[in-house]
N, CA and C atoms as an extended XYZ file, in Angstrom:
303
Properties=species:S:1:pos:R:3:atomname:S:1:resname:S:1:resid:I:1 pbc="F F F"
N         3.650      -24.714      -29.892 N   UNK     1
C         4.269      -23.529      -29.310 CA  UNK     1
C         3.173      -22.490      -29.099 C   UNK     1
N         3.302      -21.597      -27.847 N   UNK     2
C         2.594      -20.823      -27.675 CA  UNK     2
C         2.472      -19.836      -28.459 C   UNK     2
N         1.145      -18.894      -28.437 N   UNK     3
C         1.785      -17.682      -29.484 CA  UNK     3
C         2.301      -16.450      -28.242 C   UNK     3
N         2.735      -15.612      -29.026 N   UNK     4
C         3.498      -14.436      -28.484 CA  UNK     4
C         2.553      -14.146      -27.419 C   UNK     4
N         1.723      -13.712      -27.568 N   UNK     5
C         0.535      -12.561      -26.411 CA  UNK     5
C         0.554      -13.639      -24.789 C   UNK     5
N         0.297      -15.186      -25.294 N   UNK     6
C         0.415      -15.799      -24.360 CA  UNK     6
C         2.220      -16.002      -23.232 C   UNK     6
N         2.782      -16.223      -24.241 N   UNK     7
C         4.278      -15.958      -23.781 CA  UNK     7
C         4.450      -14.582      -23.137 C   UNK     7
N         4.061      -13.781      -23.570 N   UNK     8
C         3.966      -12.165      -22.700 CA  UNK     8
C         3.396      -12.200      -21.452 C   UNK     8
N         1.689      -13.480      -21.410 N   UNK     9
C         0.911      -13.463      -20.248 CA  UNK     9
C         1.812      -14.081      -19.533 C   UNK     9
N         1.972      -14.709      -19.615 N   UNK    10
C         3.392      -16.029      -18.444 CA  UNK    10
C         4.329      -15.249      -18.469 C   UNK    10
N         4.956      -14.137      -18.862 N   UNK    11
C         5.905      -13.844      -18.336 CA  UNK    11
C         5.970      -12.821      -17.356 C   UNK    11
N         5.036      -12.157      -17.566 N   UNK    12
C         4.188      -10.900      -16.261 CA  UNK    12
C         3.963      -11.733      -15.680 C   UNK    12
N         3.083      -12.929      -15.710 N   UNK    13
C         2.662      -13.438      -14.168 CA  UNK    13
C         4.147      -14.091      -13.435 C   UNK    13
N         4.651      -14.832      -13.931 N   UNK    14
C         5.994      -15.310      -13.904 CA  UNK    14
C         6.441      -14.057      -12.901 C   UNK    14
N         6.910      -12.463      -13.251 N   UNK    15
C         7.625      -11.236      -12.622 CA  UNK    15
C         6.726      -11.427      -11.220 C   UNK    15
N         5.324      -11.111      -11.537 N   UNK    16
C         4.551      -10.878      -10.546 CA  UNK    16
C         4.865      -12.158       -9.146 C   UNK    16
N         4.719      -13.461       -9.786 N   UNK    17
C         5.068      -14.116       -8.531 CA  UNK    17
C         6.395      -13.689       -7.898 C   UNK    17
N         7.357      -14.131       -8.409 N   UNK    18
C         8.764      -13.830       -8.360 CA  UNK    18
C         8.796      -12.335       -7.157 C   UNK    18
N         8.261      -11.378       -7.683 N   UNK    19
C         7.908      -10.851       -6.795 CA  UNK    19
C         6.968      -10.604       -5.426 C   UNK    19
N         5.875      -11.353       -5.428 N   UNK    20
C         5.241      -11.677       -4.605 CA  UNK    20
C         5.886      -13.260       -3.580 C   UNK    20
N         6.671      -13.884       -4.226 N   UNK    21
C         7.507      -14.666       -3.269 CA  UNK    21
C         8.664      -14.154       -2.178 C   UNK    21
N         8.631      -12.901       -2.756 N   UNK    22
C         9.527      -12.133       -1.318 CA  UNK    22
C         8.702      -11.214       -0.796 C   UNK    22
N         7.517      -11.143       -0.654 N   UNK    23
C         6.702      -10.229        0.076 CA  UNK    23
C         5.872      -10.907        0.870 C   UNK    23
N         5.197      -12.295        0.187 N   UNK    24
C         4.146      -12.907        0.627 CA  UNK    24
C         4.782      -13.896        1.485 C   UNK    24
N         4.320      -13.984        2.578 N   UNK    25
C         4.465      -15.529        3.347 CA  UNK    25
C         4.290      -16.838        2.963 C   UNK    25
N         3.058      -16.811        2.537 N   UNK    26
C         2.261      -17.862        2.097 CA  UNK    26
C         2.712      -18.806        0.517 C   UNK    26
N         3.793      -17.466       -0.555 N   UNK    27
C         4.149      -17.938       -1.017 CA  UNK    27
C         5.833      -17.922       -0.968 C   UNK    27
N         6.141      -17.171       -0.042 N   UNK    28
C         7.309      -18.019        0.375 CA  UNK    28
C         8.092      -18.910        1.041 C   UNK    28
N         6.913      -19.543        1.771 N   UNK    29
C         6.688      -21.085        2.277 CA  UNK    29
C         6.421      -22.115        0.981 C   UNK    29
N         5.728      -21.298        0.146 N   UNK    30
C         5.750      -22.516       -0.985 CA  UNK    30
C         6.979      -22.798       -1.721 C   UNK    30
N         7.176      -21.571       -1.933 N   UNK    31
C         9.120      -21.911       -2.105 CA  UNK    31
C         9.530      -22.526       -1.361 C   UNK    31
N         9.912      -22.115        0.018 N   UNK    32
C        10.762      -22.957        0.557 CA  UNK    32
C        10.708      -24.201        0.892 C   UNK    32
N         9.023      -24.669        0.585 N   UNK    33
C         9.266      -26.303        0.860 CA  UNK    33
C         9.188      -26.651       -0.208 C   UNK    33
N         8.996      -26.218       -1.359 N   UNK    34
C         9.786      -27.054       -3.198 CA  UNK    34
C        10.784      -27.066       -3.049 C   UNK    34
N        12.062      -25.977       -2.338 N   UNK    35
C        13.366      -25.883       -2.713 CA  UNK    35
C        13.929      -27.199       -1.251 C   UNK    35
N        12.976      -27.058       -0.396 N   UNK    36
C        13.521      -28.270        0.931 CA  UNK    36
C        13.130      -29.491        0.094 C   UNK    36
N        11.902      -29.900       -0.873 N   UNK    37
C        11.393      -31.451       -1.143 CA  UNK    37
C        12.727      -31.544       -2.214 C   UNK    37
N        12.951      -30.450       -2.844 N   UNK    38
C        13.648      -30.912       -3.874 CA  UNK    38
C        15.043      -30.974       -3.814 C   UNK    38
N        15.568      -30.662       -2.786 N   UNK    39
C        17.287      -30.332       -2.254 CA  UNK    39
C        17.879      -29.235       -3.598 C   UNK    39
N        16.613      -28.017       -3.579 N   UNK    40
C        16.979      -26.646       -3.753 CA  UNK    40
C        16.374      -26.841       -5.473 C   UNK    40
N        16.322      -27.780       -6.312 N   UNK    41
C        16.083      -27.373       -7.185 CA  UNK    41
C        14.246      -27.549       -7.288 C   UNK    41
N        13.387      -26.946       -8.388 N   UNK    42
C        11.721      -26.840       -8.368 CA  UNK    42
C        11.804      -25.624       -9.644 C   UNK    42
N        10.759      -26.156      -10.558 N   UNK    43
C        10.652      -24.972      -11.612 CA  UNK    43
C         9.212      -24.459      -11.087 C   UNK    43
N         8.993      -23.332      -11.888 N   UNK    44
C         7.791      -22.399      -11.410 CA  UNK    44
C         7.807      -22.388      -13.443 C   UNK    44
N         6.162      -22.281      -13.300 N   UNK    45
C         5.194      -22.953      -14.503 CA  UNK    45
C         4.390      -22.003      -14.256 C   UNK    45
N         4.178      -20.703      -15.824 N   UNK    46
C         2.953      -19.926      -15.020 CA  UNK    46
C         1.955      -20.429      -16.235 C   UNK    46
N         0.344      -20.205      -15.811 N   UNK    47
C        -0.586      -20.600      -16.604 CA  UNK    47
C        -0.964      -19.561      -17.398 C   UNK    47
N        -1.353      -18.585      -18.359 N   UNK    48
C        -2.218      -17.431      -18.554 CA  UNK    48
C        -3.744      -17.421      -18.607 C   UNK    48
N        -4.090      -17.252      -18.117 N   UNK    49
C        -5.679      -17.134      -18.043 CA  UNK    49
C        -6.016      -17.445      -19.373 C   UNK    49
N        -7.187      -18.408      -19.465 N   UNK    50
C        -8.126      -19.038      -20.505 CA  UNK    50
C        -7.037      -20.143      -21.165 C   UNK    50
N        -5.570      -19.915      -20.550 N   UNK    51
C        -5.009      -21.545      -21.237 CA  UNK    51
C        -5.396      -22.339      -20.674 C   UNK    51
N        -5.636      -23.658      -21.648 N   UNK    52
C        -6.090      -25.110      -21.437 CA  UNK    52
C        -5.184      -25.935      -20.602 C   UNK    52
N        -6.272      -26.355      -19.461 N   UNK    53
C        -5.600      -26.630      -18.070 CA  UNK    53
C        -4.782      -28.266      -18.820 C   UNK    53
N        -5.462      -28.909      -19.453 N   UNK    54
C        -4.721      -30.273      -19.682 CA  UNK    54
C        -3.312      -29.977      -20.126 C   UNK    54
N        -2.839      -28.551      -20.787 N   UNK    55
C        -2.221      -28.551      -21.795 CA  UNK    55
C        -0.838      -27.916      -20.668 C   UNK    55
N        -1.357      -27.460      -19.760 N   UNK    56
C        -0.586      -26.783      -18.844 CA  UNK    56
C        -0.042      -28.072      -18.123 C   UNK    56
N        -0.879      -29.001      -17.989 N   UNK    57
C        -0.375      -30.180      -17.062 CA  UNK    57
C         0.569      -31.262      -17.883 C   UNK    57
N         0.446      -31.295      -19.093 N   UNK    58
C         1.154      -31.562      -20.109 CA  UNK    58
C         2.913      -31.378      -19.629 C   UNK    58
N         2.660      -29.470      -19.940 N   UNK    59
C         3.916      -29.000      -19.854 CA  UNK    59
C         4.756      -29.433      -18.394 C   UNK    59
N         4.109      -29.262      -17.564 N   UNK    60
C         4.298      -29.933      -15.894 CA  UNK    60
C         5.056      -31.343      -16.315 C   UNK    60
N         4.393      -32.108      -16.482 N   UNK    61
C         4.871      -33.597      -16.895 CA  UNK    61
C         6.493      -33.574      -17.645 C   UNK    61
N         6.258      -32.777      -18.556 N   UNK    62
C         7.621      -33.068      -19.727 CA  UNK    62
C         8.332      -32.171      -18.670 C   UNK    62
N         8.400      -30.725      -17.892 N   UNK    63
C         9.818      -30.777      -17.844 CA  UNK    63
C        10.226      -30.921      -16.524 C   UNK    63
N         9.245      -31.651      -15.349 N   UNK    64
C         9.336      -31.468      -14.352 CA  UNK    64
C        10.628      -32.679      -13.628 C   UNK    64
N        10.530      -33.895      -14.407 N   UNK    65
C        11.569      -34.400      -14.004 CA  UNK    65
C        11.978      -35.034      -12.497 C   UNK    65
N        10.365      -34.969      -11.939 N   UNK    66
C        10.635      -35.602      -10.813 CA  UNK    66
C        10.911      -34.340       -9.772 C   UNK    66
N        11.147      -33.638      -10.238 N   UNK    67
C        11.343      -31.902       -9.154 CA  UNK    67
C         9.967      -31.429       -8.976 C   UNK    67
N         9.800      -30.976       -7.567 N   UNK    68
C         8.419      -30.264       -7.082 CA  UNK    68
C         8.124      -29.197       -8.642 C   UNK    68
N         7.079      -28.793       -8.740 N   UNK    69
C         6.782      -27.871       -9.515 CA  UNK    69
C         5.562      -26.581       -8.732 C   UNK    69
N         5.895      -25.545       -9.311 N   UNK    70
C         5.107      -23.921       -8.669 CA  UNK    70
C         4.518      -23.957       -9.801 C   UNK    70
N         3.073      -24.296       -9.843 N   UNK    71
C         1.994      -23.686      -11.024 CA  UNK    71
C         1.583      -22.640      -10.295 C   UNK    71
N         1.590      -21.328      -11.155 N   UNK    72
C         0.769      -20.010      -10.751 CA  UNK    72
C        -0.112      -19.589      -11.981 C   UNK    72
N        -0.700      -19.312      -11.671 N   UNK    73
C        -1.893      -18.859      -12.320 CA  UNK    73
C        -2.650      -17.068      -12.034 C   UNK    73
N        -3.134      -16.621      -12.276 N   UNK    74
C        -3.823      -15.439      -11.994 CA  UNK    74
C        -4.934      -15.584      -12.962 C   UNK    74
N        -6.261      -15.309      -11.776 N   UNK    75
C        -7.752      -14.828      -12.265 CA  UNK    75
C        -7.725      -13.370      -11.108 C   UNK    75
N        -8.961      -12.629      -11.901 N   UNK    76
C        -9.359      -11.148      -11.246 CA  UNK    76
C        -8.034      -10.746      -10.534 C   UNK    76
N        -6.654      -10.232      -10.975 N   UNK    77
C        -5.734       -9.928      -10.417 CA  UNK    77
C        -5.218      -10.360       -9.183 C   UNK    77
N        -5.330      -11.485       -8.961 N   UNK    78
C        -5.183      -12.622       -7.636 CA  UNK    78
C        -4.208      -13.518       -8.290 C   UNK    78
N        -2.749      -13.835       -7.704 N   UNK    79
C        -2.344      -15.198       -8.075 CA  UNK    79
C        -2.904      -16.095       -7.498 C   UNK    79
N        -2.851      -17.374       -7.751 N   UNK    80
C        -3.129      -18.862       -7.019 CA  UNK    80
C        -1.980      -19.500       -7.532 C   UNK    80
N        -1.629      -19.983       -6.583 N   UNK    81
C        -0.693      -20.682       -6.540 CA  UNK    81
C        -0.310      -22.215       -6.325 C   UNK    81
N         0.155      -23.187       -6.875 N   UNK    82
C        -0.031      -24.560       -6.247 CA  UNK    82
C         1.302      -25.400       -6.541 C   UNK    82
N         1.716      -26.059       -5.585 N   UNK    83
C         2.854      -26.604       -5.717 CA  UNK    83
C         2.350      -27.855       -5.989 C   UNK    83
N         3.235      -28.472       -6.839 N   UNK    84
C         2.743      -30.346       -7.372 CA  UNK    84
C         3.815      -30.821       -7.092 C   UNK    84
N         4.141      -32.229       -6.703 N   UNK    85
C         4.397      -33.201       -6.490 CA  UNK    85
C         4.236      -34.248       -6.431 C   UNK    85
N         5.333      -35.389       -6.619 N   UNK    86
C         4.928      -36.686       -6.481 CA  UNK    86
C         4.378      -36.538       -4.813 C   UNK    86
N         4.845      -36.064       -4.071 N   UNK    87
C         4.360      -36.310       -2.131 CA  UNK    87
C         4.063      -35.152       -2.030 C   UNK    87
N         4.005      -34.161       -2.392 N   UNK    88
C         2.985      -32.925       -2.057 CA  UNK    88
C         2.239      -31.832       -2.891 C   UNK    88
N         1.026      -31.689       -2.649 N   UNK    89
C         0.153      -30.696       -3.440 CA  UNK    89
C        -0.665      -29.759       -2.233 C   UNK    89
N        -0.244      -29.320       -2.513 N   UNK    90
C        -0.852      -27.630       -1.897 CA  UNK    90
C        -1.081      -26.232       -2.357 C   UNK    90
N        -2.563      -25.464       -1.934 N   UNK    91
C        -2.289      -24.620       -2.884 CA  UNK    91
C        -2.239      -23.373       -1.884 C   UNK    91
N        -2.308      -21.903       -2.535 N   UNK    92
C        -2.871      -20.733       -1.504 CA  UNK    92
C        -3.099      -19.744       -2.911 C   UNK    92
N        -3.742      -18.384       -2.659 N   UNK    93
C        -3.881      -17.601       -3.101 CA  UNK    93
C        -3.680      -16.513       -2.545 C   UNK    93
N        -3.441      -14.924       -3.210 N   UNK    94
C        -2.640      -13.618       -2.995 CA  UNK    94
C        -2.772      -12.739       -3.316 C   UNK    94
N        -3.141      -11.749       -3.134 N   UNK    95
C        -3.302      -10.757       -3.728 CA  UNK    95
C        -1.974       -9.725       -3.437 C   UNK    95
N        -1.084       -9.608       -4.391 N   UNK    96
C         0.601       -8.745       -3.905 CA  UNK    96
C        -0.212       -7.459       -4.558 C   UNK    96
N         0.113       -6.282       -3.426 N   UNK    97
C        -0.130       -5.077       -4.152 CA  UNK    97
C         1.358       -4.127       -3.557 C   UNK    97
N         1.370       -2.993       -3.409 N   UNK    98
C         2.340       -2.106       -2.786 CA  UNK    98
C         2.698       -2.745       -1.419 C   UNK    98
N         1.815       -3.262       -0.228 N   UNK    99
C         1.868       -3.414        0.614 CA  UNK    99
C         2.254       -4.736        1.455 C   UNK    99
N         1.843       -5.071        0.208 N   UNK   100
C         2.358       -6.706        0.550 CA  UNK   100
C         1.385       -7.843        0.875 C   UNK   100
N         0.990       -8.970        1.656 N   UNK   101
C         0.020       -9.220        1.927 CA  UNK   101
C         0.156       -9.833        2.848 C   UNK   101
């Protein structure tokens, strides 16, 4: 189990996409083709900076279930974003501020 500070980091980045998926294009195309591959269902997986990437792909594996998955991540106040799949992987990056991007 994670500790707290990290559960806090994933959950700001978590808001931050969430919000940047209705502003950004780029990631609301990534939505909409997890929610089209998956006939609407896809979880979103955030990473916190300096967590261990195996450990993140771990978590991907156990609860993904065969549903597209949204790994987001944020370095230098930038999300990156990447959708996984068994048939598709793609990524983009964002910077959401007031304005949008």
């Amino acid at each position: 189990m994670a500790n707290v500070e990290v559960m806090k980091e994933r959950a700001r980045i978590t808001g931050r996409f969430n919000l940047s998926a209705r502003r950004n294009p780029e990631h609301r195309a990534l939505v909409a083709l997890a929610a089209q591959k998956a006939g609407g269902e896809y979880h979103v997986i955030p990473a916190a900076p300096g967590e261990d990437e195996a450990d993140v792909l771990h978590h991907v594996r156990r609860v993904s279930g065969g549903k597209p998955v949204i790994i987001v991540t944020e370095a230098d106040g930038e999300l990156y974003v990447r959708l996984s799949s068994t048939e598709v992987t793609t990524s983009c990056k964002g910077k959401e501020g007031l304005g949008g991007h």
